[in-house]
C-alpha positions as MATLAB code, in Angstrom:
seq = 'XXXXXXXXXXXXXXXXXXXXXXXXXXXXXXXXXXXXXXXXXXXXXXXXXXXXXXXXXXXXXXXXXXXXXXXXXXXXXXXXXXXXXXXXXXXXXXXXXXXXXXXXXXXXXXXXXXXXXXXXXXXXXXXXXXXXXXXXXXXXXXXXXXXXXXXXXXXXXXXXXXXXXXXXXXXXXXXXXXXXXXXXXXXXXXXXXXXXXXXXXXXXXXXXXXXXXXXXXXXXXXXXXXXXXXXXXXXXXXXXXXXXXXXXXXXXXXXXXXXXXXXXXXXXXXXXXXXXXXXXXXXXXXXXXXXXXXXXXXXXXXXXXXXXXXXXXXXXXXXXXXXXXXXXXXXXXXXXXXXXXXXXXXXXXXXXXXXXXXXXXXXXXXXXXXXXXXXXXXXXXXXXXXXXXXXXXXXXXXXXXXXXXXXXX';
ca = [
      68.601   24.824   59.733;
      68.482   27.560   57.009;
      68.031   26.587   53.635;
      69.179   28.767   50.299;
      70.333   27.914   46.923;
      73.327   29.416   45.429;
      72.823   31.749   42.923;
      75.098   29.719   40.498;
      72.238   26.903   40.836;
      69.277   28.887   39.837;
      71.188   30.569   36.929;
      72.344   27.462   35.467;
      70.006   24.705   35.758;
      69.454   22.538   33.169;
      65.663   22.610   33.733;
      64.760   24.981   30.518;
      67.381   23.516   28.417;
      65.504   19.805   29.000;
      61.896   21.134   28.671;
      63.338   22.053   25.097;
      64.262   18.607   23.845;
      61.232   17.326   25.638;
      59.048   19.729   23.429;
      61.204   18.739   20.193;
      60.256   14.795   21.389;
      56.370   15.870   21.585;
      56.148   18.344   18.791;
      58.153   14.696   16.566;
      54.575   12.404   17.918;
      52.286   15.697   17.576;
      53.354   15.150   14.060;
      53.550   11.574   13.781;
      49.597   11.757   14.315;
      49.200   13.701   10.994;
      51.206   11.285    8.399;
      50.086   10.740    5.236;
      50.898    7.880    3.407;
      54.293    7.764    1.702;
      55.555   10.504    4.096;
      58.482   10.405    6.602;
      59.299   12.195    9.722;
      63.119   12.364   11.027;
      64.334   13.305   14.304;
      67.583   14.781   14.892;
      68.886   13.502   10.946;
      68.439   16.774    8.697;
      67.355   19.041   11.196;
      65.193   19.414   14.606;
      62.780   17.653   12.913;
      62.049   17.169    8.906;
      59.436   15.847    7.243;
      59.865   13.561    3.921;
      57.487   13.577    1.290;
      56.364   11.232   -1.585;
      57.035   13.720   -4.687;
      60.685   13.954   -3.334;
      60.459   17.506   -1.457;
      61.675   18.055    2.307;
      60.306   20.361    5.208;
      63.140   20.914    7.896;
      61.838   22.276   11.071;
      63.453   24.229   13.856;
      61.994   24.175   17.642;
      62.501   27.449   19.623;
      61.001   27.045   23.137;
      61.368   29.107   25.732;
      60.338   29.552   29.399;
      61.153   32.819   29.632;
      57.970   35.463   30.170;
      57.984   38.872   30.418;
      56.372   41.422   32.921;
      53.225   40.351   32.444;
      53.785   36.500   32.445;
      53.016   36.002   28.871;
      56.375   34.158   27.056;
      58.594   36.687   25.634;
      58.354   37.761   22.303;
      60.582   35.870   19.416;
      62.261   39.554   18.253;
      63.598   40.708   14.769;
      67.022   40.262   15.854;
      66.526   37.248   18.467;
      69.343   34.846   18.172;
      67.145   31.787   18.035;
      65.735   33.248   14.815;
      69.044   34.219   13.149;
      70.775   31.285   14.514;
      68.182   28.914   12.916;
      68.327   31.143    9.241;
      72.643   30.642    9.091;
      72.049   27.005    9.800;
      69.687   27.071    6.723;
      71.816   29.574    4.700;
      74.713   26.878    5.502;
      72.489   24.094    4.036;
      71.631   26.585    0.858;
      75.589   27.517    0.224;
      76.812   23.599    0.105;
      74.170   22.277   -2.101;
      75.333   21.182   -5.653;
      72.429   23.566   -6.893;
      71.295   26.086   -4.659;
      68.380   27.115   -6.398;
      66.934   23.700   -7.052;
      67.562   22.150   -2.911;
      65.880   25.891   -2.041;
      62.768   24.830   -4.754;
      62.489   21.303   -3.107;
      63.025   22.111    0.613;
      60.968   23.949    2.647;
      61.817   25.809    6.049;
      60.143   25.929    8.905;
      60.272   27.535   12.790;
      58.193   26.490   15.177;
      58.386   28.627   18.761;
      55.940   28.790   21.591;
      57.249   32.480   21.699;
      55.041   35.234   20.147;
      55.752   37.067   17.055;
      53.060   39.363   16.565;
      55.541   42.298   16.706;
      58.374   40.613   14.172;
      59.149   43.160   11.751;
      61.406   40.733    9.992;
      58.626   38.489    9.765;
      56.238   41.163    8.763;
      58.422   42.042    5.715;
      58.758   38.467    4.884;
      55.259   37.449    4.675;
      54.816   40.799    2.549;
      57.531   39.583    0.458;
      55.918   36.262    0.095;
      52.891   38.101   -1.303;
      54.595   40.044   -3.338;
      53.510   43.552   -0.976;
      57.860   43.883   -0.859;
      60.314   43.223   -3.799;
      63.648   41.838   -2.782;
      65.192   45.277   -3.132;
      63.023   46.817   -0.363;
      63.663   43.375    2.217;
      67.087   44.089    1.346;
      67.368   47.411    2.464;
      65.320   46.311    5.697;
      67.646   43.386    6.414;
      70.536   46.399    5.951;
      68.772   48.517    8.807;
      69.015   45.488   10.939;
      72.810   44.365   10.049;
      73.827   48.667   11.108;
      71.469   48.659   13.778;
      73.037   46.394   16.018;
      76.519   45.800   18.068;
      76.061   42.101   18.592;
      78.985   40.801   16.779;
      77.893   37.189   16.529;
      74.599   38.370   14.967;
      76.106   40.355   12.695;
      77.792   37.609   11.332;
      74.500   35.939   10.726;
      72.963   38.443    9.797;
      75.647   39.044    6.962;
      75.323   35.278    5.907;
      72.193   36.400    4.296;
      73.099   39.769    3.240;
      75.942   37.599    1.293;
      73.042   35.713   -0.756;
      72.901   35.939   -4.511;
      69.866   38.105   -5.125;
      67.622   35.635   -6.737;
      69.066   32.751   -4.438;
      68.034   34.937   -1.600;
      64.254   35.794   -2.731;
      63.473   31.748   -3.358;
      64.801   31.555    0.018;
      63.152   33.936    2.170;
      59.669   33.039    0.496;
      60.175   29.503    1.508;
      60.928   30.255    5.159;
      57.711   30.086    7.405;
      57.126   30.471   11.251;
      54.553   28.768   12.965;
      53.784   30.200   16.896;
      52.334   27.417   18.823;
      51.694   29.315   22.110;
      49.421   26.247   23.282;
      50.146   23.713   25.390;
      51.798   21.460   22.930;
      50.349   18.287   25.225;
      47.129   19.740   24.612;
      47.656   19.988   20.886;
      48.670   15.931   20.809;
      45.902   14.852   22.481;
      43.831   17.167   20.727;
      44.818   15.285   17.671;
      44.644   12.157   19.907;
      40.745   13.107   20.184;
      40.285   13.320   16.619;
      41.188   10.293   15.802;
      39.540    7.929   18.243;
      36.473   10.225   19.172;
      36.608    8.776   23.180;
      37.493   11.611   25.067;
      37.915    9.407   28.504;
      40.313    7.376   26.567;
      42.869    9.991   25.560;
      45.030    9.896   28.454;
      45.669    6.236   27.873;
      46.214    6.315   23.887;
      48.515    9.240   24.913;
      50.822    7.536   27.835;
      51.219    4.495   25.184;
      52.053    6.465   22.291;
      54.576    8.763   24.233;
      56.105    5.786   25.991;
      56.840    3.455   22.900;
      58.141    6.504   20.738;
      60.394    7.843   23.567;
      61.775    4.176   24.723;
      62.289    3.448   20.531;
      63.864    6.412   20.211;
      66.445    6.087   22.622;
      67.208    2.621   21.982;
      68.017    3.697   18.287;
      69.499    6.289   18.319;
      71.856    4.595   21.639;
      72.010    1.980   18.645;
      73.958    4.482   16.352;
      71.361    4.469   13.799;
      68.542    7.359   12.393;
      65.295    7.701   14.125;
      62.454    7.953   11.490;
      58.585    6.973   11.304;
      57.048    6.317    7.971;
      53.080    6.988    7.731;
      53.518    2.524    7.184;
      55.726    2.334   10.550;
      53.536    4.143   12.674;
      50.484    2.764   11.541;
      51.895   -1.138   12.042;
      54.352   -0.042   15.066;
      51.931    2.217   16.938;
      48.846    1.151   15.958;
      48.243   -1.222   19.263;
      48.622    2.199   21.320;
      45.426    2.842   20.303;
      43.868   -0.463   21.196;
      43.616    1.484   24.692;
      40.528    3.452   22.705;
      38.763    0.790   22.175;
      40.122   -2.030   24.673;
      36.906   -3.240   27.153;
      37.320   -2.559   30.565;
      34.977   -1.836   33.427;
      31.725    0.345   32.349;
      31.452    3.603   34.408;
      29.154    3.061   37.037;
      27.155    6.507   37.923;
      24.727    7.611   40.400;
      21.924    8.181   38.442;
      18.615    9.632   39.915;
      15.649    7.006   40.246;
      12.089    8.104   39.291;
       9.212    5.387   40.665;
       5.995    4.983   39.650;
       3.120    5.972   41.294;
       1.717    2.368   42.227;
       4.427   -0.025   42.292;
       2.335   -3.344   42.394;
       0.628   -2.470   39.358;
       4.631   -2.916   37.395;
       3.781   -6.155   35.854;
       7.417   -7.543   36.731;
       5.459   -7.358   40.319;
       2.576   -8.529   39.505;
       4.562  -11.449   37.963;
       5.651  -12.289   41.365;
       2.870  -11.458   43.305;
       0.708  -13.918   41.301;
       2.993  -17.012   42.171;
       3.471  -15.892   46.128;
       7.168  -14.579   45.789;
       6.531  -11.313   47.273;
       3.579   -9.031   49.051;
       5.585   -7.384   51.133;
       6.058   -3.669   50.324;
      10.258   -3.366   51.279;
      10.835   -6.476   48.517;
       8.743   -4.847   46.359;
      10.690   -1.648   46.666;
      14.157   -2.953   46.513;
      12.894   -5.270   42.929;
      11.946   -1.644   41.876;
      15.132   -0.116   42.533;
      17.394   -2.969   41.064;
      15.124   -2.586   38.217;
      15.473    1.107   37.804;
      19.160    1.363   38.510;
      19.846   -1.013   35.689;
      17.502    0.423   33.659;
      19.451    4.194   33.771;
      22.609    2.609   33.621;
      21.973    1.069   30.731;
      20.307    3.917   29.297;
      23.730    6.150   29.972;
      25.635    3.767   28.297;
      24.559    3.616   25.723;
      23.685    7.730   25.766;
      27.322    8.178   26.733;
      28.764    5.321   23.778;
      29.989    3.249   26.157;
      27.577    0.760   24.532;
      26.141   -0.008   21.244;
      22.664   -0.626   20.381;
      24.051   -4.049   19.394;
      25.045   -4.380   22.812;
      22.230   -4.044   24.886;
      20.273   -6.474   21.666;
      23.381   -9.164   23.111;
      22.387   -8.909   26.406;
      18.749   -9.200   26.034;
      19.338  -12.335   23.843;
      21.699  -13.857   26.340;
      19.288  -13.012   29.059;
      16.342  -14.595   27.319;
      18.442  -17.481   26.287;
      19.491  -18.215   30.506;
      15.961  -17.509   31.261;
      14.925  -20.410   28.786;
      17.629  -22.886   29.751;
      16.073  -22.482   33.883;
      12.436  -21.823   32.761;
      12.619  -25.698   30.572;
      14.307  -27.125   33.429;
      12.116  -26.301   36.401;
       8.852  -27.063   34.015;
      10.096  -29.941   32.939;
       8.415  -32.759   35.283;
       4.962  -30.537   35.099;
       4.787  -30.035   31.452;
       4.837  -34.279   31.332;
       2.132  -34.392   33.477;
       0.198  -31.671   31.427;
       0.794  -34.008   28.511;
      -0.647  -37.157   30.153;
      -3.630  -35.311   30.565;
      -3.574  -33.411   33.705;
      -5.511  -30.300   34.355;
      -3.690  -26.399   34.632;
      -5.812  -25.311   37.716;
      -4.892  -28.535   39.710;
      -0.979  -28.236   39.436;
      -1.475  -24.347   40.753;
       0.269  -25.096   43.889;
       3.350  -27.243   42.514;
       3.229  -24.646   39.279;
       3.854  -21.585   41.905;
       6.687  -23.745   43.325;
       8.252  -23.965   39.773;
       7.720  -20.147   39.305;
       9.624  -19.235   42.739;
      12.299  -21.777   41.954;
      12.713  -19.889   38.339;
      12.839  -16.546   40.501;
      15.614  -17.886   42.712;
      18.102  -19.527   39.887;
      17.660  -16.434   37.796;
      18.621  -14.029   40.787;
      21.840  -16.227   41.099;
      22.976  -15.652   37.331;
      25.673  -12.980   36.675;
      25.273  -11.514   33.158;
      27.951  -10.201   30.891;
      27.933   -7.198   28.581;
      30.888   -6.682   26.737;
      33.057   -8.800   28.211;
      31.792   -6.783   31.692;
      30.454   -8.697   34.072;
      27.020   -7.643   35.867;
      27.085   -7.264   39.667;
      24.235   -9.273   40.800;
      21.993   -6.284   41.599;
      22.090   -5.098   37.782;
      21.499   -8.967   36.644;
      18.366   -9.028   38.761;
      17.645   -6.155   37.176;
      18.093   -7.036   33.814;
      15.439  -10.157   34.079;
      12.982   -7.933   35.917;
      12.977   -5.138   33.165;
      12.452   -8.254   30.662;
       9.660   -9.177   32.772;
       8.230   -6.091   32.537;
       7.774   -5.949   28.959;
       6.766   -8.499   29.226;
       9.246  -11.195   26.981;
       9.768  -13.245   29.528;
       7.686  -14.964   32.761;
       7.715  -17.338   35.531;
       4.406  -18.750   36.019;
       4.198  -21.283   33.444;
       1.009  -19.915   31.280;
       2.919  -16.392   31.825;
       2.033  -15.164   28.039;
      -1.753  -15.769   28.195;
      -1.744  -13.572   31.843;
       0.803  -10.961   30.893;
       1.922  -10.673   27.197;
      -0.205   -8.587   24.853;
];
């Protein structure tokens, strides 16, 4: 079977036309992340986008994206006479001509284009930022926005080109200098979660502040606008709205695991976690010995990266070794118990050795069946094993019941 698409399909899919009210949707939480208090964004009310702040002034915004590119694959250029950009100025001027007081709406509004096209070779907005500065008086932009009316055969932009042209002088000069252009030629995903990034400093949780953000705001702004009502977010909304979507910063879940190279020591029966169980006849045998080390090395990394990596706090690891030390004294009391009477009634250290080594092994075996917790993660048992043997190594904790006199410093 042969397989083509009609021309008709490829010329008028609705592809580029969505991608455009997708970017207007991300460029709306791109700015939702910056929101000072007292300020309000608007989507789809004034304009594109507009931005309300506290001392009563507006910024309306305009989106212009494009998928277009030219030859070289770079996105085409926003022109002096592209429609987008004259387009966007008559829906302004039209704003402008049925205020109650021109000047005063032009003094407390503010306009704004935002395009992912480039505009490095705008001579309109060349001359504007010149008049802005005051490089150009209004006579000289005049004459240029003249040269562009005559210079072209495009009814339709003559016509908006004219609206300006029609501008009382002064009207037109407060205008243009509040008119600004912004070319955001990055990914604008990129620029959200760059934002994303700056406010929760966890770069391996910005995916997940960034699905839950996007997918509240989009679902809330369909249902109000399906509602018949204005979609807004004050700096107050989003923070008590929005604020759980970035619970997914800080939420606990499973600590990365990573294959971290092991260094051993030279002599690994001189460790005194070994030596530890040498003494009370757990181990001689040089594979047991070996896999203690290993548990105890693995956890030891790990737990190093962690907290390298601020996965973990400082606090954290304290919690753990508390907790540890605390199970370790719950199982050490409890397996000493019967001998430490006897002690008391008088009976000698070096004659309970055998039943004292018993106790000791007994210790070994109930810690190795604890599973720790750190931050609400449980240990596997390897890294719990692990835990108690670098604790033994210090040495803070012990098995053989006059373990501090032998071992601690």
């Amino acid at each position: 079977m042969i397989s083509y698409t009609l021309k008709i399909h490829t010329e008028h899919t609705a592809g580029p036309q969505l991608i455009g009210f997708d970017y207007q949707l991300f460029y709306f939480l791109y700015l939702s992340l910056d929101l000072d208090p007292g300020e309000k964004l608007g989507f789809e009310i004034l304009d594109d986008i507009h931005i309300e702040f506290p001392n009563g002034n507006i910024e309306l915004l305009q989106l212009k994206h494009t998928t277009q590119t030219n030859g070289s694959g770079e996105k085409i250029n926003l022109t002096e006479r592209d429609s987008d950009l004259w387009k966007t100025i008559s829906n302004w001027i039209a704003f402008v001509n049925v205020a109650e007081d021109a000047e005063k709406y032009i003094l407390n509004t503010s306009f704004t284009i935002v395009t992912n096209k480039s505009i490095d070779s705008n001579g309109f907005l060349k001359n504007l930022a010149k008049l802005q500065v005051g490089e150009l008086d209004i006579k000289q932009m005049n004459g240029y926005i003249l040269d562009l009316f005559s210079g072209t055969t495009d009814k339709v932009l003559k016509e908006k080109i004219n609206q300006l042209i029609k501008l009382k002088q002064k009207v037109k000069k407060s205008f243009l200098c509040k008119i600004k252009v912004v070319s955001d030629q990055e990914n604008i995903i990129s620029l959200i979660k760059g934002r994303i990034h700056k406010l929760i400093r966890r770069p391996e949780r910005i995916d997940d502040v960034f699905n839950a953000f996007y997918t509240n705001i989009q679902v809330d702004k369909f249902l109000t606008i399906a509602g018949r009502e204005k979609f807004s977010i004050t700096f107050e909304d989003f923070s008590n709205k929005y604020k759980t979507c970035f619970d997914f910063a800080y939420a606990s879940n499973n600590l990365p695991i990573r294959n971290l190279p092991l260094i051993f020591p030279d002599d690994l029966k001189e460790q005194l976690f070994i030596k530890q169980l040498i003494e009370i006849g757990e181990t001689d045998q040089d594979e047991e010995i070996l896999n203690y080390t290993t548990a105890m090395l693995k956890f030891f990394n790990q737990l190093k990266d962690w907290v390298n990596e601020g996965d973990l706090l400082e606090t954290d690891k304290s919690n753990l070794d508390k907790d540890a030390i605390i199970t370790w004294q719950r199982i050490f009391k409890e397996k000493y118990r019967e001998i430490k009477k006897r002690i008391t009634t008088g009976a000698a250290l070096e004659d309970l050795e055998e039943e004292i080594k018993e106790c000791a092994i007994a210790c070994v075996n109930e810690m190795r069946r604890e599973k720790l917790n750190i931050k609400s993660n449980e240990l596997t048992e390897e890294f719990s094993n692990g835990q108690f043997y670098l604790l033994s190594n210090e040495p803070v904790i012990g098995w053989h019941i006059d373990w501090e006199k032998k071992y601690k410093l």
